[in-house]
N, CA, C and O atoms as a Tinker XYZ file with bonds, in Angstrom:
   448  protein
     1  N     15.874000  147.671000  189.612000    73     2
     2  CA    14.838000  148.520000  189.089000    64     1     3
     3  C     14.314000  149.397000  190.223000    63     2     4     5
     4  O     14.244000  148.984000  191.381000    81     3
     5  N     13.996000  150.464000  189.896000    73     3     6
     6  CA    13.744000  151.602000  191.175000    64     5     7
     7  C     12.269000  151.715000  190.486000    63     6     8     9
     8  O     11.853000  152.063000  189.381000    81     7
     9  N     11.603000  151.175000  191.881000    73     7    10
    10  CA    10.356000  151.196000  191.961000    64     9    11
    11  C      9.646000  152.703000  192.687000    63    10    12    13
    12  O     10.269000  152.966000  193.716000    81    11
    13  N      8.665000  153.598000  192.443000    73    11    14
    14  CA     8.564000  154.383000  193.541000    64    13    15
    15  C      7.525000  155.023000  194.068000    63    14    16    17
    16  O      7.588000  156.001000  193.322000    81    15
    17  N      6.582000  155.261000  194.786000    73    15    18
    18  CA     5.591000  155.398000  194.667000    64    17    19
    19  C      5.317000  156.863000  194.921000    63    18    20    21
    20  O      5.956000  157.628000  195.644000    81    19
    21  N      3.990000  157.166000  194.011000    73    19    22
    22  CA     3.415000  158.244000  193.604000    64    21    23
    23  C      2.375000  159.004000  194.139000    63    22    24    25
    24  O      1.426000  158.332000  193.734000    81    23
    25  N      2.014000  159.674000  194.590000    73    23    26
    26  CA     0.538000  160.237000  195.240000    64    25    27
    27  C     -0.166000  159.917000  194.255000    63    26    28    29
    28  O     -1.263000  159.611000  194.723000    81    27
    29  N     -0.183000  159.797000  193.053000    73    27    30
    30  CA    -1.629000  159.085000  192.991000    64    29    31
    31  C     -1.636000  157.778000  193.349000    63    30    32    33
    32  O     -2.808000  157.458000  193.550000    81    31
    33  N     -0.548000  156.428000  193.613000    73    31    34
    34  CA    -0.605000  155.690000  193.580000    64    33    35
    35  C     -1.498000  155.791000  195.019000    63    34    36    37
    36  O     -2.685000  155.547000  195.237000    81    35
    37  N     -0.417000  156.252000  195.893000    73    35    38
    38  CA    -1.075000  156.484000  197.467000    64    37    39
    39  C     -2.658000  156.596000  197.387000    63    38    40    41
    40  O     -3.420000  155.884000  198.041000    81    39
    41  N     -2.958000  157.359000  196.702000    73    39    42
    42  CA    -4.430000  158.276000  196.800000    64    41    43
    43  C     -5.088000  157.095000  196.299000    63    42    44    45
    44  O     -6.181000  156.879000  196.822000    81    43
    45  N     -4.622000  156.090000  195.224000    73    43    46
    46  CA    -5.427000  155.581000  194.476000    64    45    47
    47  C     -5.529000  154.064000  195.873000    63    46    48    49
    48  O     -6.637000  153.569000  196.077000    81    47
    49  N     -4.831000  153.765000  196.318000    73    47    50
    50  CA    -4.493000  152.862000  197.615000    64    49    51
    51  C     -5.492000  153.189000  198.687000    63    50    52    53
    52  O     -6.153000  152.165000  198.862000    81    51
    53  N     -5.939000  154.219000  199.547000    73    51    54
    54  CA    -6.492000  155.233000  200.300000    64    53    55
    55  C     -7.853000  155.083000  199.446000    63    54    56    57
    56  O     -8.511000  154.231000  200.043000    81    55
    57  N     -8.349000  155.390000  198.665000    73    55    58
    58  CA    -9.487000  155.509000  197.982000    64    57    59
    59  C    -10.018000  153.618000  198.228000    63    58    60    61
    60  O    -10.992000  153.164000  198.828000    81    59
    61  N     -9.104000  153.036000  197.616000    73    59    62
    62  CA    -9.969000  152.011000  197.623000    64    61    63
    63  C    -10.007000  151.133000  199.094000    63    62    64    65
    64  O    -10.901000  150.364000  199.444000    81    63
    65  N     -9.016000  151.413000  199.691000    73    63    66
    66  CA    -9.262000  150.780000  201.454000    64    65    67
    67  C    -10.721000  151.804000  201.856000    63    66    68    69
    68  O    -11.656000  151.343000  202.509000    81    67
    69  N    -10.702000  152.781000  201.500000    73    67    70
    70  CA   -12.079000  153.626000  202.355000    64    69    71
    71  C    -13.285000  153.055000  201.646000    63    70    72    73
    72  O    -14.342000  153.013000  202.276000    81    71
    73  N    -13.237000  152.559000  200.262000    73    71    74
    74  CA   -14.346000  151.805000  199.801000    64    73    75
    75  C    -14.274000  150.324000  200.624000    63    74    76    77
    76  O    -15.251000  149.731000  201.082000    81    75
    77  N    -13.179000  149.982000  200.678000    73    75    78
    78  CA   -13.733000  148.511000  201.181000    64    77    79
    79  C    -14.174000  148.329000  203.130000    63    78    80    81
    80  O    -14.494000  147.377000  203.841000    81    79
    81  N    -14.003000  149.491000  203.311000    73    79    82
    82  CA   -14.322000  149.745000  204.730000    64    81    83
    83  C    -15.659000  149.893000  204.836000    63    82    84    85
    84  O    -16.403000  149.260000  205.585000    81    83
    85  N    -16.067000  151.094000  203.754000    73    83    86
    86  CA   -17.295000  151.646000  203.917000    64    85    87
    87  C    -18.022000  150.304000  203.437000    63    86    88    89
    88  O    -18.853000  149.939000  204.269000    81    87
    89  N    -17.944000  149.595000  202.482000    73    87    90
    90  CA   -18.684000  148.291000  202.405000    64    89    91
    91  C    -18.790000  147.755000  203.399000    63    90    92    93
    92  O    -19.942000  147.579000  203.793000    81    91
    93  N    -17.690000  147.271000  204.222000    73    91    94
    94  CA   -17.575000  146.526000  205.573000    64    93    95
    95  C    -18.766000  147.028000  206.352000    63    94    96    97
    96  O    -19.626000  146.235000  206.734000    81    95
    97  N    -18.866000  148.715000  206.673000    73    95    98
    98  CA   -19.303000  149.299000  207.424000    64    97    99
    99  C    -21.419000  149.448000  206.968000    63    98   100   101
   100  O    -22.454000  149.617000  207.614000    81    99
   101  N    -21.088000  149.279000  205.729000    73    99   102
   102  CA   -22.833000  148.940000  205.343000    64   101   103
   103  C    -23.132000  147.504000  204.910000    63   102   104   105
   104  O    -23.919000  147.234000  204.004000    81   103
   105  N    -22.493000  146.662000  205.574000    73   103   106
   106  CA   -23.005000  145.291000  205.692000    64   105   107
   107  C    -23.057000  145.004000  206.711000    63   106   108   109
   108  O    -24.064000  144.319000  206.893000    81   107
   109  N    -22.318000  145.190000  207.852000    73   107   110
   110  CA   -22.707000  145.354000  209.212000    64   109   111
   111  C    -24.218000  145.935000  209.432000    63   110   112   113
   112  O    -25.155000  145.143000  209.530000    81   111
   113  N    -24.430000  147.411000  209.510000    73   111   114
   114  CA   -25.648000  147.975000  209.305000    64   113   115
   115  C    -26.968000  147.071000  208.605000    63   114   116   117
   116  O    -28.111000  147.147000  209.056000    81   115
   117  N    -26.662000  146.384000  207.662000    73   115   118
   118  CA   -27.777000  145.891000  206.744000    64   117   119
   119  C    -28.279000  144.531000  208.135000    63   118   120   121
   120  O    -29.317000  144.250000  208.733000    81   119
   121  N    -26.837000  144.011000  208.124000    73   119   122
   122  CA   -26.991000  142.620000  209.195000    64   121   123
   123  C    -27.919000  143.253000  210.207000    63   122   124   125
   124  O    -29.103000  142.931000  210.304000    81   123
   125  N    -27.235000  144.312000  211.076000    73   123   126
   126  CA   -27.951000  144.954000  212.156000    64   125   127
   127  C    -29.728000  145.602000  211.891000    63   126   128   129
   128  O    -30.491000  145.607000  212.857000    81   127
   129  N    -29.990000  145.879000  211.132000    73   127   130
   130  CA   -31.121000  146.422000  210.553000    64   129   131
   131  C    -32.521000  145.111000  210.275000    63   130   132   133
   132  O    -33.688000  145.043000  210.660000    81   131
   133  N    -31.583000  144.170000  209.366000    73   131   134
   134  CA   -32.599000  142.732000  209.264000    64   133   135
   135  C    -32.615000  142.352000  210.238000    63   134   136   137
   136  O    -33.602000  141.678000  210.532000    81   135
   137  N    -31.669000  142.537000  211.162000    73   135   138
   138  CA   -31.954000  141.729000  212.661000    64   137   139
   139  C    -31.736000  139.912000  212.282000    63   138   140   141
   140  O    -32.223000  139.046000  213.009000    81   139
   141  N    -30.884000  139.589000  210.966000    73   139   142
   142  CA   -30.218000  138.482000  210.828000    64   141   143
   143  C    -29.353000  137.749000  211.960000    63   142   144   145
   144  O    -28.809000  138.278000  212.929000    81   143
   145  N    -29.366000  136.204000  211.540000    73   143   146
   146  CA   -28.892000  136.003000  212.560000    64   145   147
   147  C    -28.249000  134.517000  212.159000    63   146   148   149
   148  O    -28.603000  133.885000  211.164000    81   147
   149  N    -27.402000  134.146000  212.960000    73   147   150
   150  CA   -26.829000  133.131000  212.082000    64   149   151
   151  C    -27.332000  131.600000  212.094000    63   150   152   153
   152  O    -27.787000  131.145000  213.144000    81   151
   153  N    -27.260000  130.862000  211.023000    73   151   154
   154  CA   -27.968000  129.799000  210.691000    64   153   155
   155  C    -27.799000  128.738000  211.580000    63   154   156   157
   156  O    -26.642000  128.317000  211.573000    81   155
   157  N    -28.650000  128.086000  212.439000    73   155   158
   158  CA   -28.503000  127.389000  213.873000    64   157   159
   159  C    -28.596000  128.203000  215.074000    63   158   160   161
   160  O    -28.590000  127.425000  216.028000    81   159
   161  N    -28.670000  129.261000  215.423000    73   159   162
   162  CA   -28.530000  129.735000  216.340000    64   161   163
   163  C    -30.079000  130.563000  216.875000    63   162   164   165
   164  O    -30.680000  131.629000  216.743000    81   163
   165  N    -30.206000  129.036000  217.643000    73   163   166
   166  CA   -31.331000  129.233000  217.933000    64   165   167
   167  C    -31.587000  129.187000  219.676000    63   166   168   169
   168  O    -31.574000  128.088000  220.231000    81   167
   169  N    -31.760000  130.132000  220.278000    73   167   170
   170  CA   -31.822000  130.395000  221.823000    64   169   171
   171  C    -33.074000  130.303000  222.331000    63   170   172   173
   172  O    -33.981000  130.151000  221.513000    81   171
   173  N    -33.520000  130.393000  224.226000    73   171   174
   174  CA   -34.799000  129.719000  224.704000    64   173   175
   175  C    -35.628000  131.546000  224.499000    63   174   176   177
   176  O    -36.740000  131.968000  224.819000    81   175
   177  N    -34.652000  132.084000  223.951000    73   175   178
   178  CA   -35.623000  133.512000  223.646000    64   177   179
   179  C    -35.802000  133.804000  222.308000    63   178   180   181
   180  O    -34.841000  134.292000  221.715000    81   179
   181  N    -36.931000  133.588000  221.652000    73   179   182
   182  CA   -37.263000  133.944000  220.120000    64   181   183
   183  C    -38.066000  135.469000  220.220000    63   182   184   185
   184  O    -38.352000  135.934000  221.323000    81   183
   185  N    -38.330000  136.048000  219.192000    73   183   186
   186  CA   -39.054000  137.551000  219.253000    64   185   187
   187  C    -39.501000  137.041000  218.229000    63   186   188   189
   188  O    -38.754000  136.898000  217.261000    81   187
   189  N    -40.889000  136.621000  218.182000    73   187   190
   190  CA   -41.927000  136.422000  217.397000    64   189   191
   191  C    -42.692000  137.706000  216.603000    63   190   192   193
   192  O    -42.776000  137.698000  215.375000    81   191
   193  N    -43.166000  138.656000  217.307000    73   191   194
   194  CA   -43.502000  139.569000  216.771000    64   193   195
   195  C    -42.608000  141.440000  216.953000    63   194   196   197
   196  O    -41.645000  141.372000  217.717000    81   195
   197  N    -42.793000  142.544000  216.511000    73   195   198
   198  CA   -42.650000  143.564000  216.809000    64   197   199
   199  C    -42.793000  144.245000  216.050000    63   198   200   201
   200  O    -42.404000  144.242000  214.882000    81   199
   201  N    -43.465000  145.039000  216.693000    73   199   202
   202  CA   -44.382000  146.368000  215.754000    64   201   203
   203  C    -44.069000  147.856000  216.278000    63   202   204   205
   204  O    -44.359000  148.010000  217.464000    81   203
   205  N    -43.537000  148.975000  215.630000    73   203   206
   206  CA   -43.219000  150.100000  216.285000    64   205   207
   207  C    -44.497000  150.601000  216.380000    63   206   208   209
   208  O    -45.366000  150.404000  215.531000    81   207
   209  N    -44.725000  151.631000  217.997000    73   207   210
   210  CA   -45.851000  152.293000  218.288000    64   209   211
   211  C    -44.991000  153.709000  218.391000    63   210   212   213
   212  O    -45.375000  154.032000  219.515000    81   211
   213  N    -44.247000  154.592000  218.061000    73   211   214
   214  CA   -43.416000  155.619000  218.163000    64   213   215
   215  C    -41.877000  155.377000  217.513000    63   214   216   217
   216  O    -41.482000  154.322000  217.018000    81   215
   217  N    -41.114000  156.632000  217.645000    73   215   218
   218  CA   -40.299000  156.520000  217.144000    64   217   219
   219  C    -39.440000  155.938000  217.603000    63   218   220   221
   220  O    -38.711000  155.568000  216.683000    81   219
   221  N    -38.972000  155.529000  218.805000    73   219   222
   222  CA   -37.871000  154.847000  219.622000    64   221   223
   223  C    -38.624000  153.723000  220.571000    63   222   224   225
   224  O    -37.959000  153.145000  221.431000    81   223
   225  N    -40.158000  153.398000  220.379000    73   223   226
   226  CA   -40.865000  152.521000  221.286000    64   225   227
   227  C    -41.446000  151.637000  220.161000    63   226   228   229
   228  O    -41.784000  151.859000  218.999000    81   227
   229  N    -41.429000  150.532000  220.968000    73   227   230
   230  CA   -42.009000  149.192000  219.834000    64   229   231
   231  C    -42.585000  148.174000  221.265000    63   230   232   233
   232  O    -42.103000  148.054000  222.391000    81   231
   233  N    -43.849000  147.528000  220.604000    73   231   234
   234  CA   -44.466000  146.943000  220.912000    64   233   235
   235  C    -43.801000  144.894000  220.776000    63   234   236   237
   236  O    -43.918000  144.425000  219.644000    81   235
   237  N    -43.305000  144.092000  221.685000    73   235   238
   238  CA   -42.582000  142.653000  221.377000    64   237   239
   239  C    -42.979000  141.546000  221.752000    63   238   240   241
   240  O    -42.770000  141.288000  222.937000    81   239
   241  N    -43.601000  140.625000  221.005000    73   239   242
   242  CA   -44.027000  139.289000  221.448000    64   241   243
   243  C    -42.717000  138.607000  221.589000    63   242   244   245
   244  O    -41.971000  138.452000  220.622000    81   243
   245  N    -42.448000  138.219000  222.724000    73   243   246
   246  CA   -41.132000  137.341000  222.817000    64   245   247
   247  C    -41.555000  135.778000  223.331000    63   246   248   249
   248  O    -42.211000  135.852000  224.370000    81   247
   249  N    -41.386000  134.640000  222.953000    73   247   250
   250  CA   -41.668000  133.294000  223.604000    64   249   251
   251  C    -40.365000  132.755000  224.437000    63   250   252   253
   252  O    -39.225000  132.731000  223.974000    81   251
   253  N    -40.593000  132.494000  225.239000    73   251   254
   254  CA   -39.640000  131.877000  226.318000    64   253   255
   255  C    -39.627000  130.619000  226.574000    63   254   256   257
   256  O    -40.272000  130.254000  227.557000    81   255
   257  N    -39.108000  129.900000  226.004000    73   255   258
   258  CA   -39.727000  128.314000  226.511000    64   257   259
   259  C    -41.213000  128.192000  225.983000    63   258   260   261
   260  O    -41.459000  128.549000  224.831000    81   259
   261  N    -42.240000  127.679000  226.829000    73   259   262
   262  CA   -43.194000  127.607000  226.213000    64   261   263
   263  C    -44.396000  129.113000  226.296000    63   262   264   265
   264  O    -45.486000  129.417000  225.812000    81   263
   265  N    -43.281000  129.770000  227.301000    73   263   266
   266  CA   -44.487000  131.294000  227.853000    64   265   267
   267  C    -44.255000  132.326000  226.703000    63   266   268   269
   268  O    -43.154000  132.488000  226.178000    81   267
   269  N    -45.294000  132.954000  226.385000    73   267   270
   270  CA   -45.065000  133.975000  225.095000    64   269   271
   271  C    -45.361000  135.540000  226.263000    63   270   272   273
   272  O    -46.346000  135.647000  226.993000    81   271
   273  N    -44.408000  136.422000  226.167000    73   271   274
   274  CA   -44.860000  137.544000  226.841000    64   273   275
   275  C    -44.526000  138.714000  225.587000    63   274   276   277
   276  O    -43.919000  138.629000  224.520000    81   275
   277  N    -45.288000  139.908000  226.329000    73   275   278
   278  CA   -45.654000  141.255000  225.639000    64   277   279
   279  C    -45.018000  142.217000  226.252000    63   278   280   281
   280  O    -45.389000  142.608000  227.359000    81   279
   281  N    -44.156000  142.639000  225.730000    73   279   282
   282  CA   -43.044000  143.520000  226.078000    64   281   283
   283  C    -42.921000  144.877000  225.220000    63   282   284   285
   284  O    -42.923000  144.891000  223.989000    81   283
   285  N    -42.788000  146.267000  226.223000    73   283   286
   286  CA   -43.376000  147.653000  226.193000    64   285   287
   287  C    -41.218000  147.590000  225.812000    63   286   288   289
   288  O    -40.492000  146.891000  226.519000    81   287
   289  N    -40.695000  148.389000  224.718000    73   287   290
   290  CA   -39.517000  148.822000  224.281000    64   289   291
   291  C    -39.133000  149.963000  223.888000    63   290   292   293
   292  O    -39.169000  150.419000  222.745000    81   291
   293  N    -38.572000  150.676000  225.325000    73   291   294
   294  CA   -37.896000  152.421000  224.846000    64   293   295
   295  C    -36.556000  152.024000  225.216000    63   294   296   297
   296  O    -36.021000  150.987000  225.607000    81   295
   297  N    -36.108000  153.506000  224.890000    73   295   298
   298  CA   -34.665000  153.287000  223.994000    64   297   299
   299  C    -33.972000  153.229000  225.932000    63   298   300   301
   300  O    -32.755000  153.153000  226.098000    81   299
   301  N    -34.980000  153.280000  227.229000    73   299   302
   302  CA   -33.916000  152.884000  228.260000    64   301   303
   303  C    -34.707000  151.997000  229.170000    63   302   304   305
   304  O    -34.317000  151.900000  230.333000    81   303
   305  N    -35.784000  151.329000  228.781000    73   303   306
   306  CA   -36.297000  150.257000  229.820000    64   305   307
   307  C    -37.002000  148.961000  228.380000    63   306   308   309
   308  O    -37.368000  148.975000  227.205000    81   307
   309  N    -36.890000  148.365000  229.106000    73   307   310
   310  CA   -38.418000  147.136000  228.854000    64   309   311
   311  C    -38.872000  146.466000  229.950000    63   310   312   313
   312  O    -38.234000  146.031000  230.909000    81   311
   313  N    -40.089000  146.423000  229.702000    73   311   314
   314  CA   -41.224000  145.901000  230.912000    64   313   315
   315  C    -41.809000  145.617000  230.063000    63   314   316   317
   316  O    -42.022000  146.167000  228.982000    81   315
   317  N    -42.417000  143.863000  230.898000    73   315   318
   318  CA   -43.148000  143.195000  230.837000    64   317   319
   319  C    -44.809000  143.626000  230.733000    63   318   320   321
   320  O    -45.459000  143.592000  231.778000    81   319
   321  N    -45.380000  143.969000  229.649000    73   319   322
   322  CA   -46.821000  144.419000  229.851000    64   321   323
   323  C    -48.063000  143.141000  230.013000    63   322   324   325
   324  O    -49.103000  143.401000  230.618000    81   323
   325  N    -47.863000  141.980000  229.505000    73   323   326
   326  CA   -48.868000  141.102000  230.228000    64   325   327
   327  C    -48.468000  139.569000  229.857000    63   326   328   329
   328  O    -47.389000  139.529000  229.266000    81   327
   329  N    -48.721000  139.036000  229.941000    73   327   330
   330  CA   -48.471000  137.647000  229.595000    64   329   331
   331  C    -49.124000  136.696000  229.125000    63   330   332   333
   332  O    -49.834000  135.943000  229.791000    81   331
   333  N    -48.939000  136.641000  227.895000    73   331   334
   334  CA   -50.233000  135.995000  226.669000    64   333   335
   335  C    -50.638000  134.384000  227.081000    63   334   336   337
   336  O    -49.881000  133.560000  227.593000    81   335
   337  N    -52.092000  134.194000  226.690000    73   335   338
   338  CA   -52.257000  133.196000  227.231000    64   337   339
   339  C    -51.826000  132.016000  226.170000    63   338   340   341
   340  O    -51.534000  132.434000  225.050000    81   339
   341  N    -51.745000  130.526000  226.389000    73   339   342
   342  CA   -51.249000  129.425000  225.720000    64   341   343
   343  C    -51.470000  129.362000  223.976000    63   342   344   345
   344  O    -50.700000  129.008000  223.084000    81   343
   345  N    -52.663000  129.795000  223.950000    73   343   346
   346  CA   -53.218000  129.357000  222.822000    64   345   347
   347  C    -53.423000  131.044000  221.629000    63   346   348   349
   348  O    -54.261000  131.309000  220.766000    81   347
   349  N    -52.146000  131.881000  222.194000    73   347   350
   350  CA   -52.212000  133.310000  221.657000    64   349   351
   351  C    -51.302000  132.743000  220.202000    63   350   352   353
   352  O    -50.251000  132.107000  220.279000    81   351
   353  N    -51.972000  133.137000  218.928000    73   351   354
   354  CA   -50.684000  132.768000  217.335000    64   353   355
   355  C    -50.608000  133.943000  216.957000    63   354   356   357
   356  O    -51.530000  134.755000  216.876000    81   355
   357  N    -49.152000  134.134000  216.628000    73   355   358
   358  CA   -48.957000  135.303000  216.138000    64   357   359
   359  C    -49.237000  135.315000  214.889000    63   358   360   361
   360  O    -49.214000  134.125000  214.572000    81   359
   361  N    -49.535000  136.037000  213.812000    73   359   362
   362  CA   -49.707000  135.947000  212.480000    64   361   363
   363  C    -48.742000  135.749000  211.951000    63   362   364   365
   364  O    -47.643000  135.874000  212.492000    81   363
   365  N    -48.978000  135.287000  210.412000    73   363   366
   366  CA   -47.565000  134.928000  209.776000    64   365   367
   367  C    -46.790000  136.130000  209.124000    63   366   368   369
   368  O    -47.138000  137.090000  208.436000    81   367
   369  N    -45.960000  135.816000  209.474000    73   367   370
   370  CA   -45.009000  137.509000  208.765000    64   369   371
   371  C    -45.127000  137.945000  207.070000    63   370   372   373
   372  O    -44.981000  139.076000  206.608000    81   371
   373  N    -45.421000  136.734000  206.353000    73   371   374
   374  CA   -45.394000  136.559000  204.844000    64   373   375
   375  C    -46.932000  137.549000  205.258000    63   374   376   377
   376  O    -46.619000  138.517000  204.565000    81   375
   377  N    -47.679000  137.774000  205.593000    73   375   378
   378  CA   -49.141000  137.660000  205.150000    64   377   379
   379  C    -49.473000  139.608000  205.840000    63   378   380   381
   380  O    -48.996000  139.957000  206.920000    81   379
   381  N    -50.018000  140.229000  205.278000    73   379   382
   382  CA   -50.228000  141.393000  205.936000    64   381   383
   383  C    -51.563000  141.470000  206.653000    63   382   384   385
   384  O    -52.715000  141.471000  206.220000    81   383
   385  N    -51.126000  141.527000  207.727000    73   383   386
   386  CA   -52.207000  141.195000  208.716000    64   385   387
   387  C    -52.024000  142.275000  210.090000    63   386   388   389
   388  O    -52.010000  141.633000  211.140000    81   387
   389  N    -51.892000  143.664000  210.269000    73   387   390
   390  CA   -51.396000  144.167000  210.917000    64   389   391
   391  C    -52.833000  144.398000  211.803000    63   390   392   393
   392  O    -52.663000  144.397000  213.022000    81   391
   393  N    -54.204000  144.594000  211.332000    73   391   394
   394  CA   -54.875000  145.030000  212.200000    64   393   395
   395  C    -55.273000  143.396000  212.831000    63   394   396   397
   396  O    -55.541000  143.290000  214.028000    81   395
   397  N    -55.279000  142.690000  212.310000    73   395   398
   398  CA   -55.720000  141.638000  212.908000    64   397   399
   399  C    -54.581000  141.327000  214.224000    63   398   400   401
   400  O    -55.092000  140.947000  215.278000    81   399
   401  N    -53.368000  141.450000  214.187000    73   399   402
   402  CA   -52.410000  141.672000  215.086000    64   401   403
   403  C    -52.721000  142.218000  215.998000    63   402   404   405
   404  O    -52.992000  141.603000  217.029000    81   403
   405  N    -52.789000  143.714000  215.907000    73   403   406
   406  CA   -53.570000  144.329000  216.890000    64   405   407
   407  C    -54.571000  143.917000  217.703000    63   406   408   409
   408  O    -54.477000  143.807000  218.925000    81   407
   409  N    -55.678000  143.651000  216.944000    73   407   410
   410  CA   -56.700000  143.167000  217.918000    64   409   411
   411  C    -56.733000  141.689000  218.041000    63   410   412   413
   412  O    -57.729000  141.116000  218.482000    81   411
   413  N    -55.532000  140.983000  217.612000    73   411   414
   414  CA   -55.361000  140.369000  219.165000    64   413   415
   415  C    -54.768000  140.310000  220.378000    63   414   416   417
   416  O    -54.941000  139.756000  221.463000    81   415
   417  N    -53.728000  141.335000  219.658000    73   415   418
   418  CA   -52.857000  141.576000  221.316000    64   417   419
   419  C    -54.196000  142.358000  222.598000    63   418   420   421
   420  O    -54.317000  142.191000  223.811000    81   419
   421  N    -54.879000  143.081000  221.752000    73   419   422
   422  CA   -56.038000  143.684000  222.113000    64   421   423
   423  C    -57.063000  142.817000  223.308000    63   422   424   425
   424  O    -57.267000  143.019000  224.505000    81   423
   425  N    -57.583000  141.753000  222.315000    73   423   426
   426  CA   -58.097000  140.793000  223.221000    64   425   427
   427  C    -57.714000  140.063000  224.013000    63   426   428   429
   428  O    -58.579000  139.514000  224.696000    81   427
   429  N    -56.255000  139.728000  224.280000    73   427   430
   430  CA   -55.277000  139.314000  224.852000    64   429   431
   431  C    -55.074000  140.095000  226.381000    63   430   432   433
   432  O    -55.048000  139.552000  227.486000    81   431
   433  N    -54.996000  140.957000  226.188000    73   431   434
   434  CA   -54.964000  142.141000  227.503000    64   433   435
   435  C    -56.366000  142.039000  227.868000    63   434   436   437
   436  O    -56.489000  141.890000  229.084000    81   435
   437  N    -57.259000  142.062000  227.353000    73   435   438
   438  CA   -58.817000  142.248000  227.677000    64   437   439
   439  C    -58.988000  140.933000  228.435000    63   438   440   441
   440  O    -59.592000  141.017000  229.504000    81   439
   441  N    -58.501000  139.594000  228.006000    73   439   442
   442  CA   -58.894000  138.906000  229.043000    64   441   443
   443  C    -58.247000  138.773000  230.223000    63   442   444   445
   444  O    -59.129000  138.892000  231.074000    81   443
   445  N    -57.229000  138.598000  230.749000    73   443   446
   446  CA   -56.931000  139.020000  232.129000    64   445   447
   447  C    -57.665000  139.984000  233.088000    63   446   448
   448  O    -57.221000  140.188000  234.218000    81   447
């Protein structure tokens, strides 16, 4: 039997590899975007909080072991801006609490 293939078959072949790419390629993105991460994988650096203050700068509570620091994020440095004291809680993420956030990172810097 003479089998043979057709430009549409081709086209129709081509069409659907570029769909299953482009899926590939916006589930990556989605992963990258939630900032997901995989189940167990848990390191001595967590990022507890982050809040954008600009378009390419964000404000980062990171805990280290038991030290929680406040970290200044542009798109070519981070520095350390102060170092929260023991008893600093971040709010809960479920709960909208953004100014209260604020002023405690607020009071946080104020006491040092």
């Amino acid at each position: 039997m003479n089998q043979t293939l057709t430009w549409a078959d081709a086209g129709a072949t081509l069409f659907m590899l570029l769909v299953v790419l482009a899926f590939i390629i916006g589930l990556a993105a989605l992963v990258k975007r939630l900032n997901m991460r995989l189940p167990g994988h848990q390191g001595p650096v967590q990022v507890l909080h982050s809040t954008a203050v600009g378009q390419k700068e964000r404000l980062v509570i990171v805990a280290v072991g038991e030290q929680k620091l406040l970290l200044g994020v542009t798109a070519h440095t981070i520095s350390v801006l102060h170092t929260l004291p023991d008893d600093f809680k971040v709010p809960d993420k479920h709960q909208n609490q953004s100014s209260t956030f604020a002023q405690q990172v607020l009071q946080a810097v104020r006491r040092d």
